[in-house]
C-alpha positions in Angstrom: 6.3 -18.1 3.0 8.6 -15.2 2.2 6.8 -12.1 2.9 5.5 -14.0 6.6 9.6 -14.9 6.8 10.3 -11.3 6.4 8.4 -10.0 9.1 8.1 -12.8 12.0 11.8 -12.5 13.0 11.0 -9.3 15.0 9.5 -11.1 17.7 12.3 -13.4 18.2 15.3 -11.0 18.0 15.4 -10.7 22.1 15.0 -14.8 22.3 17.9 -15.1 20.1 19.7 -12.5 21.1 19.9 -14.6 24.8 21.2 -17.4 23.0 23.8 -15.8 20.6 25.6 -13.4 23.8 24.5 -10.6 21.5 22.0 -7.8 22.3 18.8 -7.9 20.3 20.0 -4.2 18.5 23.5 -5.7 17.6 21.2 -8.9 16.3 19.4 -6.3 13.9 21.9 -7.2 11.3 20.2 -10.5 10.7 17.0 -8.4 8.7 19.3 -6.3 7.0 21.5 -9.1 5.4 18.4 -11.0 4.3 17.3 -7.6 2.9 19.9 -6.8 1.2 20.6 -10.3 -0.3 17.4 -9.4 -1.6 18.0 -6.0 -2.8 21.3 -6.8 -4.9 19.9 -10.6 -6.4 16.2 -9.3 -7.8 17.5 -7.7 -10.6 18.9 -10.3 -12.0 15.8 -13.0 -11.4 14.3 -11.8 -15.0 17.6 -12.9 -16.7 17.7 -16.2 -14.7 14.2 -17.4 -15.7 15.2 -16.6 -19.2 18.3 -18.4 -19.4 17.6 -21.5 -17.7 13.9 -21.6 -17.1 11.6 -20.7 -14.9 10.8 -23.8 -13.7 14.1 -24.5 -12.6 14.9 -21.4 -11.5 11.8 -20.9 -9.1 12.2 -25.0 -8.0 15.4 -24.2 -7.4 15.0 -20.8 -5.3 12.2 -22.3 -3.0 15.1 -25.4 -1.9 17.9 -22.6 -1.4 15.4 -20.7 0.9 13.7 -23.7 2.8 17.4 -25.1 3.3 18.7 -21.5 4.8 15.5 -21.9 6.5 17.2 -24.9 8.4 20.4 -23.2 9.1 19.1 -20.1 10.7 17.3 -22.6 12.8 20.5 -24.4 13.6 22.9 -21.5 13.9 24.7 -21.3 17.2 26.1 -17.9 17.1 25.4 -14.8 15.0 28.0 -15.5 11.9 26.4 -18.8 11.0 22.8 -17.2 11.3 24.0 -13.7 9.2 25.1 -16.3 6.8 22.0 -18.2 6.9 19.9 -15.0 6.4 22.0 -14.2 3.3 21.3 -17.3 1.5 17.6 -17.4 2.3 18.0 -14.0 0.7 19.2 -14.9 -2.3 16.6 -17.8 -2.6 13.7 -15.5 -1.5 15.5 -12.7 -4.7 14.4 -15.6 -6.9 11.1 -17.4 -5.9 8.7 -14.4 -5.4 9.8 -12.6 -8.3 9.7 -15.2 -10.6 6.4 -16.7 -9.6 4.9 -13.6 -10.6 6.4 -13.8 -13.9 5.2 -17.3 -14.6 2.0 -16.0 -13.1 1.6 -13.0 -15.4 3.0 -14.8 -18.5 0.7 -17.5 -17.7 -2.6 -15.5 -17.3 -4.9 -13.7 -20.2 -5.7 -10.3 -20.1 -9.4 -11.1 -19.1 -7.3 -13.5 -16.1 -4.7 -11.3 -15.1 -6.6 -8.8 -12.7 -8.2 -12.2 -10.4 -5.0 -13.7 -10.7 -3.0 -10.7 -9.5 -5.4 -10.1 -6.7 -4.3 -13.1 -4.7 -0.4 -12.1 -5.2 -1.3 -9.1 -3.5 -2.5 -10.9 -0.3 0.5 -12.3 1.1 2.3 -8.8 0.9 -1.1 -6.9 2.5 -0.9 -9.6 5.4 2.4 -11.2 6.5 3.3 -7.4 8.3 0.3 -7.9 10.3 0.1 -11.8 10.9 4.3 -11.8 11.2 4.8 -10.3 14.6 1.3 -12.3 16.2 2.7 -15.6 14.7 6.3 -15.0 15.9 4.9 -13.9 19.4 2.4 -17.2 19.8 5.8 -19.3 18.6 7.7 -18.1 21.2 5.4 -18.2 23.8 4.9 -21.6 23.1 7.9 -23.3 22.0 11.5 -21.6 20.6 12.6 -19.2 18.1 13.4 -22.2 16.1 10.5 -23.0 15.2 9.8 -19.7 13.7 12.4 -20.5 10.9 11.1 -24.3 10.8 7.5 -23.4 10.1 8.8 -22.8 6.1 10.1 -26.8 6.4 7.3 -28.3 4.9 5.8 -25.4 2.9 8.8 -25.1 1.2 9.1 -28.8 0.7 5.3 -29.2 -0.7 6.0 -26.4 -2.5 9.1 -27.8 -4.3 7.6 -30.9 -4.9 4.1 -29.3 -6.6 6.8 -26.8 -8.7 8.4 -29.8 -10.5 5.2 -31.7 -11.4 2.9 -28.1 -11.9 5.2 -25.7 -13.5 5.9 -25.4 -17.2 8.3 -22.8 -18.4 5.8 -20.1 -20.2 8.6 -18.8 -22.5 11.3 -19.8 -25.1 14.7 -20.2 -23.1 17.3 -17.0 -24.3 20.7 -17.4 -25.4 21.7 -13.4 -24.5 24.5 -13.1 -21.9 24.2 -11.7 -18.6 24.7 -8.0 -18.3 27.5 -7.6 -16.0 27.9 -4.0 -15.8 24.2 -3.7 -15.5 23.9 -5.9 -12.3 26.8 -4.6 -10.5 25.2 -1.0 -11.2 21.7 -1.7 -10.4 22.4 -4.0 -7.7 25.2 -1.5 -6.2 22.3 1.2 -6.2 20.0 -0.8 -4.4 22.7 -2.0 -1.8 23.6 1.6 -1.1 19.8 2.6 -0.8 19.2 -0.2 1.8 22.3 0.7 3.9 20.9 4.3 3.8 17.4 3.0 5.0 18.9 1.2 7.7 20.6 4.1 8.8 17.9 6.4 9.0 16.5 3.9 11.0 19.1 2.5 13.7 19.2 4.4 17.1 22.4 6.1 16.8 24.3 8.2 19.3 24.8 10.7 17.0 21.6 12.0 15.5 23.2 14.3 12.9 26.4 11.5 12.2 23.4 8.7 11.1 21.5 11.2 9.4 25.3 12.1 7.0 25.9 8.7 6.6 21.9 8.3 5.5 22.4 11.2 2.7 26.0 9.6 1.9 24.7 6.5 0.8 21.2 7.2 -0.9 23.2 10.1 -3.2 25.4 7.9 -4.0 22.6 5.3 -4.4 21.2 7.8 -7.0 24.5 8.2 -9.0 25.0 4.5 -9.4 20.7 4.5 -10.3 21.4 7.4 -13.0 24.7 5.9 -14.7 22.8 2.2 -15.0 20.0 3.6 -16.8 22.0 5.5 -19.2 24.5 1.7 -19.3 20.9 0.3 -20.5 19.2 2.2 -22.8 22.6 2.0 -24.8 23.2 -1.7 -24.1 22.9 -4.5 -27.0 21.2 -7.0 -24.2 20.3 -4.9 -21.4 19.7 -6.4 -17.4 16.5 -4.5 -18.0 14.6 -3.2 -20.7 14.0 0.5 -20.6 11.3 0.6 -22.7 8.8 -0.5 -20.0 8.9 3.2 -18.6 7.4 4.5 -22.0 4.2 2.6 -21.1 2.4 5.1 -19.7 0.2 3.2 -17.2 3.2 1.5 -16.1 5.6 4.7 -15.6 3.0 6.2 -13.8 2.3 3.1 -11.2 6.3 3.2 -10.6 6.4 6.5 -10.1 3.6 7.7 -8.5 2.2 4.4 -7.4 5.5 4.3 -5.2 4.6 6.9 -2.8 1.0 5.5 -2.3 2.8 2.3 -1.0 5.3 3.6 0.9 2.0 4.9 2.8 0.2 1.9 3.4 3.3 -0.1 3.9 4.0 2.0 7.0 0.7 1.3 8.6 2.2 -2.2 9.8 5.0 -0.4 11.5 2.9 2.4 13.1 0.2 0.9 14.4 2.0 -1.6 17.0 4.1 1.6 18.3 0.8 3.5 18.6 -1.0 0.8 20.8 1.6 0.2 22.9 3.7 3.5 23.2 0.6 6.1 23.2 -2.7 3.5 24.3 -0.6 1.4 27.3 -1.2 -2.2 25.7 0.8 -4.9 25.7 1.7 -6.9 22.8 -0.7 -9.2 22.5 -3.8 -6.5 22.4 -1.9 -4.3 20.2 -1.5 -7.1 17.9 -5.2 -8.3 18.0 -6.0 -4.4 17.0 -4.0 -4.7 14.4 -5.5 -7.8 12.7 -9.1 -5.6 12.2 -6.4 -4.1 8.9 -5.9 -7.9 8.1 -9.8 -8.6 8.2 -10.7 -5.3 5.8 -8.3 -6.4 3.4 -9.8 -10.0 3.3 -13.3 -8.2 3.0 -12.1 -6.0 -0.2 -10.9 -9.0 -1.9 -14.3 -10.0 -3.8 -15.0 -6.4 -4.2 -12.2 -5.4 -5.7 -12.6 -7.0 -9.4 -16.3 -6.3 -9.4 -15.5 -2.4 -8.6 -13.1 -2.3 -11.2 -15.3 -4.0 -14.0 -18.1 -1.6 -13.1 -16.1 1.6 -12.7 -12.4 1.3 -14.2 -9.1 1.7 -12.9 -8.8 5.8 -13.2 -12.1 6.0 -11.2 -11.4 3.4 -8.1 -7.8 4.4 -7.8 -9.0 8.2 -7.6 -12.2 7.8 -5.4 -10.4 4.7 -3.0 -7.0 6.9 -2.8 -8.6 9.7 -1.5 -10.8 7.4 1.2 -7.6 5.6 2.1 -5.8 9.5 2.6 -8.6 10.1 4.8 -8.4 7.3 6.8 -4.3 7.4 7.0 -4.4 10.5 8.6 -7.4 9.8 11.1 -5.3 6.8 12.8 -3.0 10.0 14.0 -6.2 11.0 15.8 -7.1 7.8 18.0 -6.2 8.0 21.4 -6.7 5.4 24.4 -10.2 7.3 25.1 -11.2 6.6 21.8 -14.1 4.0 21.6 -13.4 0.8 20.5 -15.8 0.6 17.9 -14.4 3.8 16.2 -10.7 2.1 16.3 -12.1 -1.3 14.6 -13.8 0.7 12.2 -11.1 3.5 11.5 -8.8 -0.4 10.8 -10.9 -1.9 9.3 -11.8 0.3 6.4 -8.1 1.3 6.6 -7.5 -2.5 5.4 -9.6 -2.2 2.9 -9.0 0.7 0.8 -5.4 -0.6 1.1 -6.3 -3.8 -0.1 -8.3 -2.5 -2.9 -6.0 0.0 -3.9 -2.4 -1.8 -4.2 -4.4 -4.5 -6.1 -5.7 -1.4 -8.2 -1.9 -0.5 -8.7 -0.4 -3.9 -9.3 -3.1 -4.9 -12.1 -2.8 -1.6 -13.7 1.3 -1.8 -13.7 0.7 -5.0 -16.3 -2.5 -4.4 -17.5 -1.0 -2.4 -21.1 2.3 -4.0 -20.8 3.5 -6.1 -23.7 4.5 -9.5 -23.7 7.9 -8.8 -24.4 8.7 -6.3 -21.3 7.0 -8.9 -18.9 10.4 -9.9 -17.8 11.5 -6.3 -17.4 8.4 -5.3 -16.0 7.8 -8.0 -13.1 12.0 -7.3 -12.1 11.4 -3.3 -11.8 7.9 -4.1 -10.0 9.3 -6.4 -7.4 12.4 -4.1 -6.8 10.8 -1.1 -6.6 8.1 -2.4 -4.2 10.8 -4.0 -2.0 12.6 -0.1 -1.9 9.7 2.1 -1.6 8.4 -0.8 1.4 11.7 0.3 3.5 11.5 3.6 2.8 8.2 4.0 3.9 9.1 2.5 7.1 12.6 5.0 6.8 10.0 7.9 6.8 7.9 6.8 9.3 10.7 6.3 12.2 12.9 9.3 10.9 9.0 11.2 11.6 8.7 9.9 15.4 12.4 10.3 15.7 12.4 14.3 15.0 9.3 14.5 17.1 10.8 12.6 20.2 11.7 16.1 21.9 8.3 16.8 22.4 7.4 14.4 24.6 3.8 13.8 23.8 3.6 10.4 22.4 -0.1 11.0 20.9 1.2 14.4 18.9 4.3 12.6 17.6 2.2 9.7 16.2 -0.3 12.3 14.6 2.3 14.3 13.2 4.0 11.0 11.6 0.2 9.6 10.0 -0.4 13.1 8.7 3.3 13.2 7.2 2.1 9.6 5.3 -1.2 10.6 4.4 0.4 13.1 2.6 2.8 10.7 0.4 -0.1 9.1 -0.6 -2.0 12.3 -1.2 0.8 13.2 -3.5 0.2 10.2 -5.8 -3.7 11.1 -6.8 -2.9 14.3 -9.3 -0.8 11.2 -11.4 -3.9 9.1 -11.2 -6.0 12.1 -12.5 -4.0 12.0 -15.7 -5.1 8.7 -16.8 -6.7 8.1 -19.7 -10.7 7.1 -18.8 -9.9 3.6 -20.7 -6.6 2.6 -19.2 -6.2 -1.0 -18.9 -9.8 -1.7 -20.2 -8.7 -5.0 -21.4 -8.6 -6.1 -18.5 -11.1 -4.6 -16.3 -13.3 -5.3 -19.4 -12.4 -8.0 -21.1 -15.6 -8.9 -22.8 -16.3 -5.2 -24.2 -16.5 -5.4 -28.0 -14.6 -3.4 -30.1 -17.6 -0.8 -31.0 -17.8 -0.1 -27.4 -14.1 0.0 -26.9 -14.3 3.1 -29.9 -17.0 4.4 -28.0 -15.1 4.7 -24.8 -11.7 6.3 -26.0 -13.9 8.5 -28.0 -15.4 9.7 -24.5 -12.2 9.9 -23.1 
């Protein structure tokens, strides 16, 4: 419901514009309010499932968001729906991150990689299903409707939370890290506003690209000064310690730039069939859903492949594919055969699939139980960053290229550029010891064979 939220509004923003007297660029500030709701509340969703449960807090998060659902709906003019946007924000900060907590705190190690898998699934889609819902909903009734579809979700969804979910962990008495919120959620803010930015159409190349570099250094000040507040910190927002697990540091890190990739795929594509092919909306979008059927394809692959092989093999051998196949959707034109398009998606869709399931699994596969809280917060933030600034890459790309006025040579230069982030990532991957996270690709192995393997290694 979130992730589809996130990504369906694009298709309305000339529809509402109309009704709001606004133009659909001024209206833009509707996605960036919700995002940054989202950006400043995250970090402190750990701390809220830990101080008053996670039951309550994800019950309550999914009401907050289905009843700004209802006000966007109703809004009248752009203040009320900016508003709106915020609080579904907020709610939106709260559910998804703490669902994966209960779902990870829930879970064995022999569960967790299965589990994780289907978390994965909303992310991998709602960018490709978003725009193709949003356009059918407006072709066939009003933008409304595209905010009233999480109505009864959300309602089910509360009621099945109150009679389903069990709080997984002891409820903590420690008190809120103040400095650490208003530092890590100032960072964020000031990343997001650099993001967005980097990718408005501004009159002034050079002024948006200051303002850009303004705001993400300052971004990285606020980002150095709240780690140093937290490793010194008696009860710290978030627990530093996660980053000396070595599985997880390097997912983070390294992990980061293979997402911001992929991530950009859903924002490429679209502009590729329509700007450089000729289509209209509607077969650009049908294109687009051969990503959506590869990643449903890798999905009862995926925890066979790791069993059999292990993280540090599929995450080497399906990176590099996925590189590959990045870089050759710069090389489809609107000669290109059909066939070679579906097939250049579709396997696109699933390396994708299989490798950010890879990533996820691996993040929490060596983590211990008492960084889980820590863990999931820095997971779901830094996915939510490295998401927009993928994107941020990926329009600054096409914008610098714009001169040249060949649409097909922009659009190859800008794949190439992303192939290359997530080329960067595989040397990390190559580090990894042969046994990483075996307890969970490998649950069953006994504790001879476990010897046996790190003695390999």
């Amino acid at each position: 419901m979130e992730n589809l939220d996130s990504t369906i509004i694009t298709t309305g923003l000339p529809a509402m514009a109309h009704d709001f007297g606004v133009t659909p660029v001024a209206l833009n500030i509707g996605i960036t309010a919700y995002l940054l709701a989202l950006a400043i509340f995250i970090p402190m969703s750990a701390w809220m499932a830990a101080r008053f449960g996670e039951r309550r807090v994800f019950a309550s998060a999914v009401l907050v968001f289905t009843v700004a659902s209802v006000f966007c709906a109703i809004s009248r003019n752009m203040p009320a729906f900016v508003l709106s946007r915020i609080l579904q924000g907020i709610g939106g900060s709260m559910m998804v991150p703490v669902g994966r907590l209960m779902l990870v705190r829930a879970v064995t190690k022999a569960q967790l990689m299965r589990a994780l898998a289907y978390t994965i699934w909303p992310a991998l889609t709602a960018p490709i299903l978003g725009p193709l819902v949003g356009g059918y909903i407006i072709h066939v009734a009003s933008w409304p409707w595209m905010f009233l579809l999480n109505v009864p979700i959300g309602v089910v969804l509360f009621i099945l939370s109150l009679f389903l979910v069990r709080d997984s962990m002891e409820r903590s008495a420690e008190p809120l890290d103040l400095p650490g919120f208003l530092l890590v959620g100032g960072a964020c803010l000031l990343l997001m506003l650099g993001l967005e930015r980097v990718q408005m159409s501004r009159s002034t190349f050079v002024e948006s690209m200051l303002e850009a570099a303004v705001a993400v250094a300052a971004s990285a000040g606020l980002a150095w000064i709240a780690v140093r507040h937290m490793r010194r910190a008696t009860c710290p927002l978030l627990r530093m310690g996660v980053f000396q697990v070595e599985s997880f540091r390097i997912v983070m890190g390294s992990g980061s730039l293979f997402r911001m990739a992929v991530f950009s795929a859903p924002f490429l594509l679209p502009l590729l069939f329509q700007t450089s092919f000729g289509l209209d909306a509607l077969r650009s979008g049908s294109l687009v859903m051969t990503v959506f059927a590869g990643n449903l394809m890798m999905k009862p692959l995926t925890t066979p492949l790791l069993r059999r092989y292990g993280f540090r093999f599929v995450v080497l051998a399906n990176g590099a594919a996925t590189v590959v196949l990045i870089a050759a959707c710069g090389w489809l034109h609107a000669q290109t055969s059909t066939w070679l398009v579906l097939a250049v998606l579709f396997l696109g869709g699933a390396g994708r699939s299989m490798q950010l399931t890879s990533l996820t699994t691996l993040g929490f596969a060596d983590l211990p139980l008492e960084l889980t809280n820590s863990g999931t917060t820095l997971t779901e933030m830094v996915q939510q960053m490295t998401i927009s600034v993928g994107i941020a890459i990926a329009a600054l790309t096409l914008q610098w290229t714009a001169h040249q006025g060949d649409a097909a040579g922009n659009f190859k230069i800008a794949f190439c550029v992303m192939a290359a982030l997530a080329a960067a990532s595989l040397p990390a991957f190559y580090k990894l010891p042969h046994n990483v996270g075996i307890a969970v690709s490998r649950p069953h192995t006994s504790s001879g064979e476990q010897v046996v393997v790190e003695a390999e290694s």
